[in-house]
TIROLO-234287 format. One record per residue: residue in three letters; x, y, z of N, C-alpha, C in turn. Coordinates in steps of 0.1 Angstrom, whole numbers, plus 5000, padded with zeros to 4 digits. Example, Ala and Ser with C-alpha at 12.3 -4.5 7.8 and 13.67 -1.06 7.14 Angstrom:
2
ALA513249435078512349555078513249675078;SER512849785071513749895071512950005079;
% end
This chain:
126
UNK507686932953507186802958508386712960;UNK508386662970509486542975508786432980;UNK509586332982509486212985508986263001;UNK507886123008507286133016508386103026;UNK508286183038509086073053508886023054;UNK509485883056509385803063508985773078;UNK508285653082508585623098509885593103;UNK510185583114511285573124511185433125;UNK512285343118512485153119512285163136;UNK513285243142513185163157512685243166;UNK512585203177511985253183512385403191;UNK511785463199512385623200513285583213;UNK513485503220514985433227515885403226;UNK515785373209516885303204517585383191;UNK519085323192519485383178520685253175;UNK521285283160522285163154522685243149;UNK524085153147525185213134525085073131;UNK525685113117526085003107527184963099;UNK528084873097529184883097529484793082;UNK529384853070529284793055530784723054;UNK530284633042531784593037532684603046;UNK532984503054533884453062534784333060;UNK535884333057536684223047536884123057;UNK535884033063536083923072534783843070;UNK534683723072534083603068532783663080;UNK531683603073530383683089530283563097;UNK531383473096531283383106532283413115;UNK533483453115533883533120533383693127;UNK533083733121532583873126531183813136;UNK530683693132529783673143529883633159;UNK531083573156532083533169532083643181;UNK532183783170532983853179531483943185;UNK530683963175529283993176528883953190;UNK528783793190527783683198528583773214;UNK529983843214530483863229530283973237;UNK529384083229528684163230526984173230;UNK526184093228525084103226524484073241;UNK523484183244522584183254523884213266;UNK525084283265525484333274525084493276;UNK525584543285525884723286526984753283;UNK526784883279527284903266529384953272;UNK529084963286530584973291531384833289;UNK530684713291530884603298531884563279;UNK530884573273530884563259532184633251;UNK532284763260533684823251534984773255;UNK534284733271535784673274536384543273;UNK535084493269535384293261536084333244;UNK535784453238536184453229537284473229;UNK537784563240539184623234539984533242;UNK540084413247540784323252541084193247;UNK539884203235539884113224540984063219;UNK541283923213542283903203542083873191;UNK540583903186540383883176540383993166;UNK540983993155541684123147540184163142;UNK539284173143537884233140537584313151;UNK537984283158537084343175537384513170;UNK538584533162538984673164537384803157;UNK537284743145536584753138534484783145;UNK534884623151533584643160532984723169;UNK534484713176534284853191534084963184;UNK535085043169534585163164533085193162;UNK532785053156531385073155530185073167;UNK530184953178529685013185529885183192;UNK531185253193530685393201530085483189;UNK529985433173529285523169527885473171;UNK527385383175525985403181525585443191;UNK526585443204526685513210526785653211;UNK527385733204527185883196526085903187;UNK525385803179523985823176523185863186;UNK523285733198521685703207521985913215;UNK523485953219523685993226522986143218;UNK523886213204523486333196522386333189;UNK522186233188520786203174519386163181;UNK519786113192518086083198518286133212;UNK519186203220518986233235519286073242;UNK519685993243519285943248520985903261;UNK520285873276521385853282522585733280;UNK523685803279524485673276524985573289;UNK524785603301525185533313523785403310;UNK522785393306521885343307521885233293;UNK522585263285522485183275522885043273;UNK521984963267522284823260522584763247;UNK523584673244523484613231522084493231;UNK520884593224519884533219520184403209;UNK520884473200521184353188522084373183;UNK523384273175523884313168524084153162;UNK523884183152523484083138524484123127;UNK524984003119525583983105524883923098;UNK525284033085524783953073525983953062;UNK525683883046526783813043526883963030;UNK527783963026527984053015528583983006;UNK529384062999529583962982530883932988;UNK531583842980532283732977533683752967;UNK534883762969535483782961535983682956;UNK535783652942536683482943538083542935;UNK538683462939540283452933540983312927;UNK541883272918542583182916543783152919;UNK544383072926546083042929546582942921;UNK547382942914548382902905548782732916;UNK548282632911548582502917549282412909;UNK549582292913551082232906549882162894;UNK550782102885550082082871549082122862;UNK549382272864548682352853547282352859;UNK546882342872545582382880545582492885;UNK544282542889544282632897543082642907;UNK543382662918542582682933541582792937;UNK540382782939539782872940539582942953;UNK539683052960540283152968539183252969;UNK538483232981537083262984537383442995;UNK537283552991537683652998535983723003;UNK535683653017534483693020534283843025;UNK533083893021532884053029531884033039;UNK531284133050530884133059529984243060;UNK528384283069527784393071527784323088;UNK527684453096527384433108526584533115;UNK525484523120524884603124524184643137;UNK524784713146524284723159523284793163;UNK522384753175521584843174521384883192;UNK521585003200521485013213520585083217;UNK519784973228518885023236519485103254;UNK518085223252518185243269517085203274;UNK517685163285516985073296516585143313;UNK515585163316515385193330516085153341;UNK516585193349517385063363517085073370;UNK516784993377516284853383516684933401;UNK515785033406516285073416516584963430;
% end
């Protein structure tokens, strides 16, 4: 006896990768999120890799592994696909102390990051 299966979160069009523990503030990583959302998924790889923001690298990895999800894991065509969603959330916190002048010390906030994309295919529009 095993645990029961589950349902399928999304829908049978869709698939996500997810992108844990990421050493950048999710305000940041949302920046780079917000320049990809509700594009196609070409338009999207190539805003990433033109980026200057030192995250984008990270990002783009992760979008083509959902891209390689939608593509091996559900059939699904990749000329046709969209960034449905891609959302942050906040993860833990590392705090640190720096050594400041008269025997103080400064508190040194080292944020983590989850990112999670999720791509749809879409019909076109003959």
């Amino acid at each position: 006896m095993g645990k029961q299966k589950s349902e399928r979160a999304l829908k049978d069009n869709e698939a996500k990768a997810v992108l844990r523990m990421v050493r950048s503030s999710p305000q940041k990583l949302n920046l780079v999120a917000a320049l990809i959302r509700g594009k196609k998924v070409e338009k999207a790889l190539a805003e990433l890799q033109f980026s200057r923001k030192r995250i984008a690298g990270p990002v783009r990895k992760t979008l083509e592994s959902a891209i390689a999800n939608a593509e091996n894991n559900h059939g699904l065509d990749t000329d046709a696909l969209v960034v449905a969603e891609a959302y942050v959330g906040n993860a833990l916190v590392m705090k640190r102390f720096h050594a400041r002048a008269r025997g103080r010390g400064a508190r040194i906030q080292k944020p983590f990051s989850h990112l999670t994309i999720v791509v749809r295919e879409v019909e076109e529009a003959v």
